[in-house]
DSSP file (Angstrom, degrees, kcal/mol; ACC not computed):
  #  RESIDUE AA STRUCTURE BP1 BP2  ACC     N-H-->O    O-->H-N    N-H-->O    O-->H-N    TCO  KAPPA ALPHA  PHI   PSI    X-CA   Y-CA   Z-CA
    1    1 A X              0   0    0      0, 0.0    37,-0.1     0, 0.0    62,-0.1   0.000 360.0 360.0 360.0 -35.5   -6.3   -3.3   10.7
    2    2 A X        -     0   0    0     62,-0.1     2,-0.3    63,-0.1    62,-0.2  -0.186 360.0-171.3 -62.0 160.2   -5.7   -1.9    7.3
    3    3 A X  E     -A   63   0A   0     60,-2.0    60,-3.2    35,-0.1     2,-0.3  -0.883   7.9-166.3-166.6 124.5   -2.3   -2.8    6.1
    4    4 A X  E     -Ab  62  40A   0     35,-1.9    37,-1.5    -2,-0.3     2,-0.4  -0.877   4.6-170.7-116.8 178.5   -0.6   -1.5    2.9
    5    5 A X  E     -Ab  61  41A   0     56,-1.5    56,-1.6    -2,-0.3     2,-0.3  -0.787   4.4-177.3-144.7  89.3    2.3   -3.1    1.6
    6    6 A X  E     -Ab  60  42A   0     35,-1.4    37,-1.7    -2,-0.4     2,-0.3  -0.853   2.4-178.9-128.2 135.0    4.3   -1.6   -1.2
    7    7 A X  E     +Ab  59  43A   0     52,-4.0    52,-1.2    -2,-0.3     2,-0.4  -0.911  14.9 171.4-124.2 119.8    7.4   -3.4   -2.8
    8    8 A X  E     - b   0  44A   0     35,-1.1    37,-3.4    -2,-0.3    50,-0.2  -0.906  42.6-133.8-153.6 124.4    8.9   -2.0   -4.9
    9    9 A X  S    S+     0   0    0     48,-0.5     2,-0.3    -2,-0.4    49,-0.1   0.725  79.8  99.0 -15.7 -52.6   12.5   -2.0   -7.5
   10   10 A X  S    S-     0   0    0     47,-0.9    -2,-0.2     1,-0.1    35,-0.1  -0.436  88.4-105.8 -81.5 142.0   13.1    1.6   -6.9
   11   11 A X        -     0   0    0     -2,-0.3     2,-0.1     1,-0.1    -1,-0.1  -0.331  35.1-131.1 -90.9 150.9   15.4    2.8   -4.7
   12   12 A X        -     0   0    0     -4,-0.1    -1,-0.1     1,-0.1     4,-0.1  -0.395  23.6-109.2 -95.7 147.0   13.7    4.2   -1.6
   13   13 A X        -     0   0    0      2,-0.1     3,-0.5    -2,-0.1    -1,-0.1   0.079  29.6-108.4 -45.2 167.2   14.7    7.8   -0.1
   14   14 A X  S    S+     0   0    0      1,-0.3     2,-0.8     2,-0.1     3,-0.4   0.796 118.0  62.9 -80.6 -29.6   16.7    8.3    3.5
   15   15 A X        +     0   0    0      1,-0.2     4,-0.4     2,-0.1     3,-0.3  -0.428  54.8 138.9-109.3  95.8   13.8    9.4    4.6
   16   16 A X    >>> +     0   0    0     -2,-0.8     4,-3.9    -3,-0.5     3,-1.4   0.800  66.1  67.4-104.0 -27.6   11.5    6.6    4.3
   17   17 A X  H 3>5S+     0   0    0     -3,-0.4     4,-1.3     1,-0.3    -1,-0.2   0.905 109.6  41.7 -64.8 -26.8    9.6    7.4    8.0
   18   18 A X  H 3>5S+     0   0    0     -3,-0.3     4,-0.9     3,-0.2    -1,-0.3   0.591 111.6  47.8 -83.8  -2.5    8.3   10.5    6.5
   19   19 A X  H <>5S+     0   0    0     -3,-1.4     4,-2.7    -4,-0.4     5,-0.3   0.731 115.0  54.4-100.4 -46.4    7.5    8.8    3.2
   20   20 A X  H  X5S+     0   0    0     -4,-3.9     4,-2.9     1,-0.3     5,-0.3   0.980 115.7  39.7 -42.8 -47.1    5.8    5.9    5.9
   21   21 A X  H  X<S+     0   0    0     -4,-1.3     4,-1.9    -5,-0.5    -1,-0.3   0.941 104.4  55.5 -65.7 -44.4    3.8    8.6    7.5
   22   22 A X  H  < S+     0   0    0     -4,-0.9    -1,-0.3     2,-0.2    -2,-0.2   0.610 115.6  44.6 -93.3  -6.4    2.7   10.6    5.0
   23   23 A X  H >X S+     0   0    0     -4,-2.7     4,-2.1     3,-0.2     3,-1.5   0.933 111.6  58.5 -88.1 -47.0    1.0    6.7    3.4
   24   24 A X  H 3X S+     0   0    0     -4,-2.9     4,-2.2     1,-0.3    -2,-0.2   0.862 105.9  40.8 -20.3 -74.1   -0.2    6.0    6.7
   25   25 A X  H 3X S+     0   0    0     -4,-1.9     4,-0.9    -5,-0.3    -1,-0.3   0.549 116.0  52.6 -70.7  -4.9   -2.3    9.2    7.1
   26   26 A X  H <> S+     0   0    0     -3,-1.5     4,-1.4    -5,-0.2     3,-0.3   0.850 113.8  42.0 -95.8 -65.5   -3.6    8.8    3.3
   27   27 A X  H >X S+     0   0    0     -4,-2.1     3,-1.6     2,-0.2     4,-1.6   0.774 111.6  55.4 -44.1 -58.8   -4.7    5.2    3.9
   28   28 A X  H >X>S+     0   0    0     -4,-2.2     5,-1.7     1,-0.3     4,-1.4   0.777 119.0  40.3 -41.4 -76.5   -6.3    6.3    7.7
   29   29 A X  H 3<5S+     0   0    0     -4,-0.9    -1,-0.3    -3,-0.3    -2,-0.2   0.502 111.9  50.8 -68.6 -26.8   -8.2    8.8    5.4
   30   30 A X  H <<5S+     0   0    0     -3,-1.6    -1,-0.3    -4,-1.4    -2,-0.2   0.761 118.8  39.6 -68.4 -25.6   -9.1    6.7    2.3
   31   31 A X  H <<5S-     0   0    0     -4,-1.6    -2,-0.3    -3,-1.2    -3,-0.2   0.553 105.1-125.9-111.4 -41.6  -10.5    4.1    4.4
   32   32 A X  T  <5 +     0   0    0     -4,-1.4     2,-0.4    -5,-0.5    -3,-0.2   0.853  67.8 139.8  78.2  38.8  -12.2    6.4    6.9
   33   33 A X      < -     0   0    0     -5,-1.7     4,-0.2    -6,-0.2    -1,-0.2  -0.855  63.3 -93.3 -89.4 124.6  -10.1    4.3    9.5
   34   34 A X    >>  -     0   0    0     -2,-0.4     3,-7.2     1,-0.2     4,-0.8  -0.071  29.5-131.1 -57.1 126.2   -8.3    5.3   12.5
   35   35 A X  G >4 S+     0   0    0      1,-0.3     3,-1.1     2,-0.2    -1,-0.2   0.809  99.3  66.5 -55.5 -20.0   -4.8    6.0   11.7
   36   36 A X  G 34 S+     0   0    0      1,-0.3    -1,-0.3    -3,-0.1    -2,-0.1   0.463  97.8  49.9 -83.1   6.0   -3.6    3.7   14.8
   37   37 A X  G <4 S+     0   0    0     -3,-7.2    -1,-0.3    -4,-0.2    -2,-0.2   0.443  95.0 112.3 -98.7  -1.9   -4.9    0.5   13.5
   38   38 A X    <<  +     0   0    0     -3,-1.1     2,-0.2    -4,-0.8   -35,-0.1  -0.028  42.3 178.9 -53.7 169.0   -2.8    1.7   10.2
   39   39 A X        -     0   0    0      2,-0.1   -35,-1.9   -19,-0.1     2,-0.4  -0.743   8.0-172.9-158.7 138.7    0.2   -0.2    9.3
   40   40 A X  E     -b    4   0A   0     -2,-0.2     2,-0.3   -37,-0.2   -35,-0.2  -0.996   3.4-168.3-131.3 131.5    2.5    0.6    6.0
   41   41 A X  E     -b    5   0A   0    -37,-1.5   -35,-1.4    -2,-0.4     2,-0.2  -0.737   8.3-169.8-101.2 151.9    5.5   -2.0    5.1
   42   42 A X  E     -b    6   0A   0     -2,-0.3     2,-0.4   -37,-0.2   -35,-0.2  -0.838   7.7-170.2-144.2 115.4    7.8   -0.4    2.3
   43   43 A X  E     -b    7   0A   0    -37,-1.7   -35,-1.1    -2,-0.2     2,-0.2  -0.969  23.1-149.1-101.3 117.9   10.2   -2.8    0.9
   44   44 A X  E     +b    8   0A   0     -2,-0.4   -35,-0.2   -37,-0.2   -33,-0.1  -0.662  24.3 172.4-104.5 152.9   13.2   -2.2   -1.4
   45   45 A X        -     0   0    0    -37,-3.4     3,-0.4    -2,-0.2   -36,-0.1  -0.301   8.9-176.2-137.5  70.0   13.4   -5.5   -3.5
   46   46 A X  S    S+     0   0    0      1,-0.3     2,-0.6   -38,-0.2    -1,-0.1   0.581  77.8  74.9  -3.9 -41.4   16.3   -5.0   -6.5
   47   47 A X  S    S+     0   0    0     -3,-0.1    -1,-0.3     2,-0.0     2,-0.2  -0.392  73.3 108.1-119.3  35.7   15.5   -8.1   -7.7
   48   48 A X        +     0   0    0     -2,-0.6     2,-0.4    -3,-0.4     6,-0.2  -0.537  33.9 175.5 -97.1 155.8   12.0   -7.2   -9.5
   49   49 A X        -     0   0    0     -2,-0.2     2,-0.2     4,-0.1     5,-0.1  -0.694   5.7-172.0-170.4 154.5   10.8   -6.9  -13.5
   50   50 A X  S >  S+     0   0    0      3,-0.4     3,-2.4    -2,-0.4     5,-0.4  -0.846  72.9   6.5-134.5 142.0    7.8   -6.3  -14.7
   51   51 A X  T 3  S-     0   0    0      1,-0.3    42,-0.0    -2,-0.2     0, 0.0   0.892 131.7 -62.1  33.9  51.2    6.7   -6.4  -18.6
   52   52 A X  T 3  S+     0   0    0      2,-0.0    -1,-0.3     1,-0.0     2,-0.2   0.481 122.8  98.1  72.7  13.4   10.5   -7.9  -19.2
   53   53 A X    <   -     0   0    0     -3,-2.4     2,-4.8     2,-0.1    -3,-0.4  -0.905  66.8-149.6-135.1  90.5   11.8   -4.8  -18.0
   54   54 A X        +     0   0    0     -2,-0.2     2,-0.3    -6,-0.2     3,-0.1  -0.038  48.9 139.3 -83.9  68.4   13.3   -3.5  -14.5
   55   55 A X  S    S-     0   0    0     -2,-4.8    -5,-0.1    -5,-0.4    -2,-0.1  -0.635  72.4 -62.6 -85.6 163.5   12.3   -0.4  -14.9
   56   56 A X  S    S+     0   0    0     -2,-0.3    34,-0.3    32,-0.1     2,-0.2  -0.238  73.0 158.3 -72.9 145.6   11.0    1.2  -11.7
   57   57 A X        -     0   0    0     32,-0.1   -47,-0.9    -3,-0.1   -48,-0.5  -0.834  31.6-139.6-174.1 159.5    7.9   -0.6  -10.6
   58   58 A X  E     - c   0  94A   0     35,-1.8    37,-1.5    -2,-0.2     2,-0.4  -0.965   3.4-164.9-133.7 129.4    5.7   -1.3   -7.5
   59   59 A X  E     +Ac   7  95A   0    -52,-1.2   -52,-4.0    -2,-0.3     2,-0.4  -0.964  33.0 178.6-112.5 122.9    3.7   -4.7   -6.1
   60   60 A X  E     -Ac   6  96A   0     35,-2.6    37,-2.6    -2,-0.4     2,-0.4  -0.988  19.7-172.6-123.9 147.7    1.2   -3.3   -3.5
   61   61 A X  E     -Ac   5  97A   0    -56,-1.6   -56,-1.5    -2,-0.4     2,-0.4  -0.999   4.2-177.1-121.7 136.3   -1.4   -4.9   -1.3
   62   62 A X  E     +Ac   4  98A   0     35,-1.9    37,-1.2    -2,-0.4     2,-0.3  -0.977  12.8 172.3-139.7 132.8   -3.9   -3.1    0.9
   63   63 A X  E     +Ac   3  99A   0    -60,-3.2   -60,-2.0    -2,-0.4     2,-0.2  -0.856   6.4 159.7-133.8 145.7   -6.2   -5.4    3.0
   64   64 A X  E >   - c   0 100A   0     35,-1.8     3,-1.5    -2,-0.3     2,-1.4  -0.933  50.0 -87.6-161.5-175.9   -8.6   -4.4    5.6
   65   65 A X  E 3  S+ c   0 101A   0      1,-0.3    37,-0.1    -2,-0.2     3,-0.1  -0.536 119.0   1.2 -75.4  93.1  -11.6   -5.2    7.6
   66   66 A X  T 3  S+     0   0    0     -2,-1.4    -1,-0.3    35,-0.8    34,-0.1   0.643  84.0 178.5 108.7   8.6  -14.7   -4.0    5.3
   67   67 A X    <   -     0   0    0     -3,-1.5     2,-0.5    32,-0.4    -1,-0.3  -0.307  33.9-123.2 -58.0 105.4  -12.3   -2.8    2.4
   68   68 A X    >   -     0   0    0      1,-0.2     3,-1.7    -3,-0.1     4,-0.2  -0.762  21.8-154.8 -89.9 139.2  -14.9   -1.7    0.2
   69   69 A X  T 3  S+     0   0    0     -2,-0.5     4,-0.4     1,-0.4    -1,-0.2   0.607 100.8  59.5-102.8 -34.7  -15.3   -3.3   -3.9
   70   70 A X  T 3  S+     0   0    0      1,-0.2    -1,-0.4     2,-0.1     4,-0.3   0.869 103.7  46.5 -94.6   1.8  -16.9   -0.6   -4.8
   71   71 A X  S X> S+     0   0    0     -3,-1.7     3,-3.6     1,-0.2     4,-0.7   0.888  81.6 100.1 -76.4 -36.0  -13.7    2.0   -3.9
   72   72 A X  H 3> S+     0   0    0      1,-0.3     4,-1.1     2,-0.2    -1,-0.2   0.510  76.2  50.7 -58.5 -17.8  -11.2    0.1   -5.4
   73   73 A X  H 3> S+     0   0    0     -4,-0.4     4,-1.0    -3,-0.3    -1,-0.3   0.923 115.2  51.3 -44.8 -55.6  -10.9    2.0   -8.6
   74   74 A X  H X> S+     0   0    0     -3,-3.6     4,-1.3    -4,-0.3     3,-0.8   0.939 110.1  50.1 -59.4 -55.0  -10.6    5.3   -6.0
   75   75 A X  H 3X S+     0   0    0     -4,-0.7     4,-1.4     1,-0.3    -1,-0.2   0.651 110.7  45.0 -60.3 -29.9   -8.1    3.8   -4.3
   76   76 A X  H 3X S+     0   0    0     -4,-1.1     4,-0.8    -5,-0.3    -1,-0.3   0.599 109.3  51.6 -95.2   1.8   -6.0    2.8   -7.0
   77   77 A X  H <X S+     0   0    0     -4,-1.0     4,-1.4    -3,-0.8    -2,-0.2   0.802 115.8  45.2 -82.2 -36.5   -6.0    5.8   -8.8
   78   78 A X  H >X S+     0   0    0     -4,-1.3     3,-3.2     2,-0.2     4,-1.6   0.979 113.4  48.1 -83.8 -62.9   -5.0    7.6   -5.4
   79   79 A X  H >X S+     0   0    0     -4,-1.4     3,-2.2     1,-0.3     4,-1.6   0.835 111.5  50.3 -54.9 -82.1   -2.3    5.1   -4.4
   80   80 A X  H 3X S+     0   0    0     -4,-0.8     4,-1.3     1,-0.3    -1,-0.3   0.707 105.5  56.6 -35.2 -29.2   -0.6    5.1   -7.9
   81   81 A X  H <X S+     0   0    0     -3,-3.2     4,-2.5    -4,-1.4    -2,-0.3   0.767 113.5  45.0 -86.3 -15.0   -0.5    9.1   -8.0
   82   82 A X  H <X>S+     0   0    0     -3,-2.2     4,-3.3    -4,-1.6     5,-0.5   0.815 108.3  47.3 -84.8 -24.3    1.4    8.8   -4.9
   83   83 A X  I  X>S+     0   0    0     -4,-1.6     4,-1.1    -5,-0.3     6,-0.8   0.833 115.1  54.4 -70.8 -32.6    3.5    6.3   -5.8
   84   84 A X  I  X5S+     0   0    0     -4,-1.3     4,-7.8    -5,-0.2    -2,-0.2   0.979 118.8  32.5 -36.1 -80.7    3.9    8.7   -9.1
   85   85 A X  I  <5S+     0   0    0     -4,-2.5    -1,-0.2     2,-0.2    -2,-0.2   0.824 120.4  48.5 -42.9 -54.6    4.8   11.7   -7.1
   86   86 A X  I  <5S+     0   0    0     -4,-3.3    -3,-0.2     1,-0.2    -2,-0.1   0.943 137.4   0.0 -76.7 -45.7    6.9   10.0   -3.9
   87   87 A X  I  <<S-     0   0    0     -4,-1.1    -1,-0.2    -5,-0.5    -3,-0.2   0.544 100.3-105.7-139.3  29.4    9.0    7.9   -5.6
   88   88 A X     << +     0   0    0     -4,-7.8     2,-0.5    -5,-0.6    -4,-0.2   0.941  61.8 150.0  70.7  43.5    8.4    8.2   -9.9
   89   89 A X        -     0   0    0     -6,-0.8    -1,-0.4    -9,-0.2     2,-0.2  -0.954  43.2-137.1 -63.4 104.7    6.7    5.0  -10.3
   90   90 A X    >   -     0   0    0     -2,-0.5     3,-2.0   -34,-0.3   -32,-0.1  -0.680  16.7-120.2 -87.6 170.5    4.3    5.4  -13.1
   91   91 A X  G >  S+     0   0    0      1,-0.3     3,-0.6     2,-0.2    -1,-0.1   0.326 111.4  61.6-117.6   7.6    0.8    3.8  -12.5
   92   92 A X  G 3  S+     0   0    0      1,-0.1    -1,-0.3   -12,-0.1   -35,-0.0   0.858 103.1  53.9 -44.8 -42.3    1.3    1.3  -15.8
   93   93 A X  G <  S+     0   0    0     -3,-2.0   -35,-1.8   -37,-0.1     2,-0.4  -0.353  93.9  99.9-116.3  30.6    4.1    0.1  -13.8
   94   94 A X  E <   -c   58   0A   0     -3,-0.6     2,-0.4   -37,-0.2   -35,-0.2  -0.996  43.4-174.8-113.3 117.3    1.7   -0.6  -10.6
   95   95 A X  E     -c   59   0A   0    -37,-1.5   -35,-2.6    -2,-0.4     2,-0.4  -0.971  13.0-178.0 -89.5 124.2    0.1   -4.1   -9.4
   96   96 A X  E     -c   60   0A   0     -2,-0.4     2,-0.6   -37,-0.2   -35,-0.2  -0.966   9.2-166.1-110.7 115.4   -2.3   -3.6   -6.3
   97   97 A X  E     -c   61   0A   0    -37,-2.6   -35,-1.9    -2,-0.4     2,-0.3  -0.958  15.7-155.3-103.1 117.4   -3.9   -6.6   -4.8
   98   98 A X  E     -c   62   0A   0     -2,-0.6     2,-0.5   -37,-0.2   -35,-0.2  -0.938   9.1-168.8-100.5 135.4   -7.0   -5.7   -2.4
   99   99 A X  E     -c   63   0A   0    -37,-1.2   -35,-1.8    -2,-0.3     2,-1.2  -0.866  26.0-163.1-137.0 134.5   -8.2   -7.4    0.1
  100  100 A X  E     -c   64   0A   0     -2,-0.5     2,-0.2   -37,-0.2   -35,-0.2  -0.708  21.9-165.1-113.4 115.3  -11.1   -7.4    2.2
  101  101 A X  E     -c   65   0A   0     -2,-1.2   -35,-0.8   -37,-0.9     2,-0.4  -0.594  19.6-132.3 -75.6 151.3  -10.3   -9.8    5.6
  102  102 A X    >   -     0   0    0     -2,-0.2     3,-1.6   -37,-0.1    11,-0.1  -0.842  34.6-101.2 -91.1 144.0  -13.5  -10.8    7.8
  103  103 A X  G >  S+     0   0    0     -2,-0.4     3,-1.6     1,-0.3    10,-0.7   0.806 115.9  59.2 -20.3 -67.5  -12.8  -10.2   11.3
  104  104 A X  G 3  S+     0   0    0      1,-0.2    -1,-0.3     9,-0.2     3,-0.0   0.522 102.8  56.6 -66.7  -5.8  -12.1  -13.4   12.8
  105  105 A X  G <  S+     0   0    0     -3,-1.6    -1,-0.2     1,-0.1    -2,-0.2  -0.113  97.8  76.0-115.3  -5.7   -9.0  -13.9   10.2
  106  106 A X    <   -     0   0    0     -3,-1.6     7,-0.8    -4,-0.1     2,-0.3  -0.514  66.4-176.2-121.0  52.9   -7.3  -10.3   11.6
  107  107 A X        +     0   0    0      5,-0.2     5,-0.3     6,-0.1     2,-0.2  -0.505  15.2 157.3 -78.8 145.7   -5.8  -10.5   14.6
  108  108 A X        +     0   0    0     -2,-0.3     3,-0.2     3,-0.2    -2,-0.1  -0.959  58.8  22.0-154.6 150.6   -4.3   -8.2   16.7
  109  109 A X  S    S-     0   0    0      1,-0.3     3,-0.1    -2,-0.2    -1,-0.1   0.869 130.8 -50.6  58.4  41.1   -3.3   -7.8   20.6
  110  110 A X  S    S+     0   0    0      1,-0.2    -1,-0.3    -3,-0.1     2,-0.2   0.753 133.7  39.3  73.4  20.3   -3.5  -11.8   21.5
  111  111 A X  S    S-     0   0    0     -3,-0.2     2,-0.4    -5,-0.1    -1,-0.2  -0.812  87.1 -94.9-157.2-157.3   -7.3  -12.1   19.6
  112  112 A X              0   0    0     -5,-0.3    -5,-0.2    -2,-0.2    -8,-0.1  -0.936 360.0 360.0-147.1-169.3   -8.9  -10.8   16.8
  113  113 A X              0   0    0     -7,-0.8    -9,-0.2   -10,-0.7   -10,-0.1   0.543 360.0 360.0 -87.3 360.0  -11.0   -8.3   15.7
């Protein structure tokens, strides 16, 4: 149920399933969710600027069922240093949108949750 979503200007590494994995298991763990409802999108988008500039930059979302208000600070500080490290994004140059769905609004596996 959790879903992050990062798009992002910069151009992404060859190995982008280990980049996948290694956001995957930080979400699973930030969230105190099981990593097999996880889902990570990674998008390359050229066609980005931020503050008039396309200098490398990131649009993320992470939504999940119970995503708690009062983490979201924690979560964006951790999310940005990874974006730092993995692909030299600095965390000026980060927009995160969070979301918390209610249940009935999440579906998966022909229902919802």
């Amino acid at each position: 149920m959790p879903l992050l979503s990062i798009e992002t200007n910069t151009s992404l590494p060859a190995n982008t399933g280990l980049l996948t994995a290694e956001l995957s298991a930080a979400v699973a763990q930030w969230l105190g969710k099981p990593e097999g409802y996880v889902m990570v999108r990674l998008q390359h988008n050229p066609a980005m600027r931020f503050a008039g500039t396309t200098d490398p930059l990131a649009y993320c979302e992470l939504k999940s069922i119970g995503l708690p208000e009062a983490k979201t600070g924690e979560l964006s500080g951790a999310l940005c240093a990874r974006l730092d490290e993995m692909l030299g994004i600095p965390a000026e140059r980060v927009y995160i949108e969070f979301s918390d769905a209610p249940r009935k609004f999440w579906g998966w596996n022909g229902s919802t949750f």
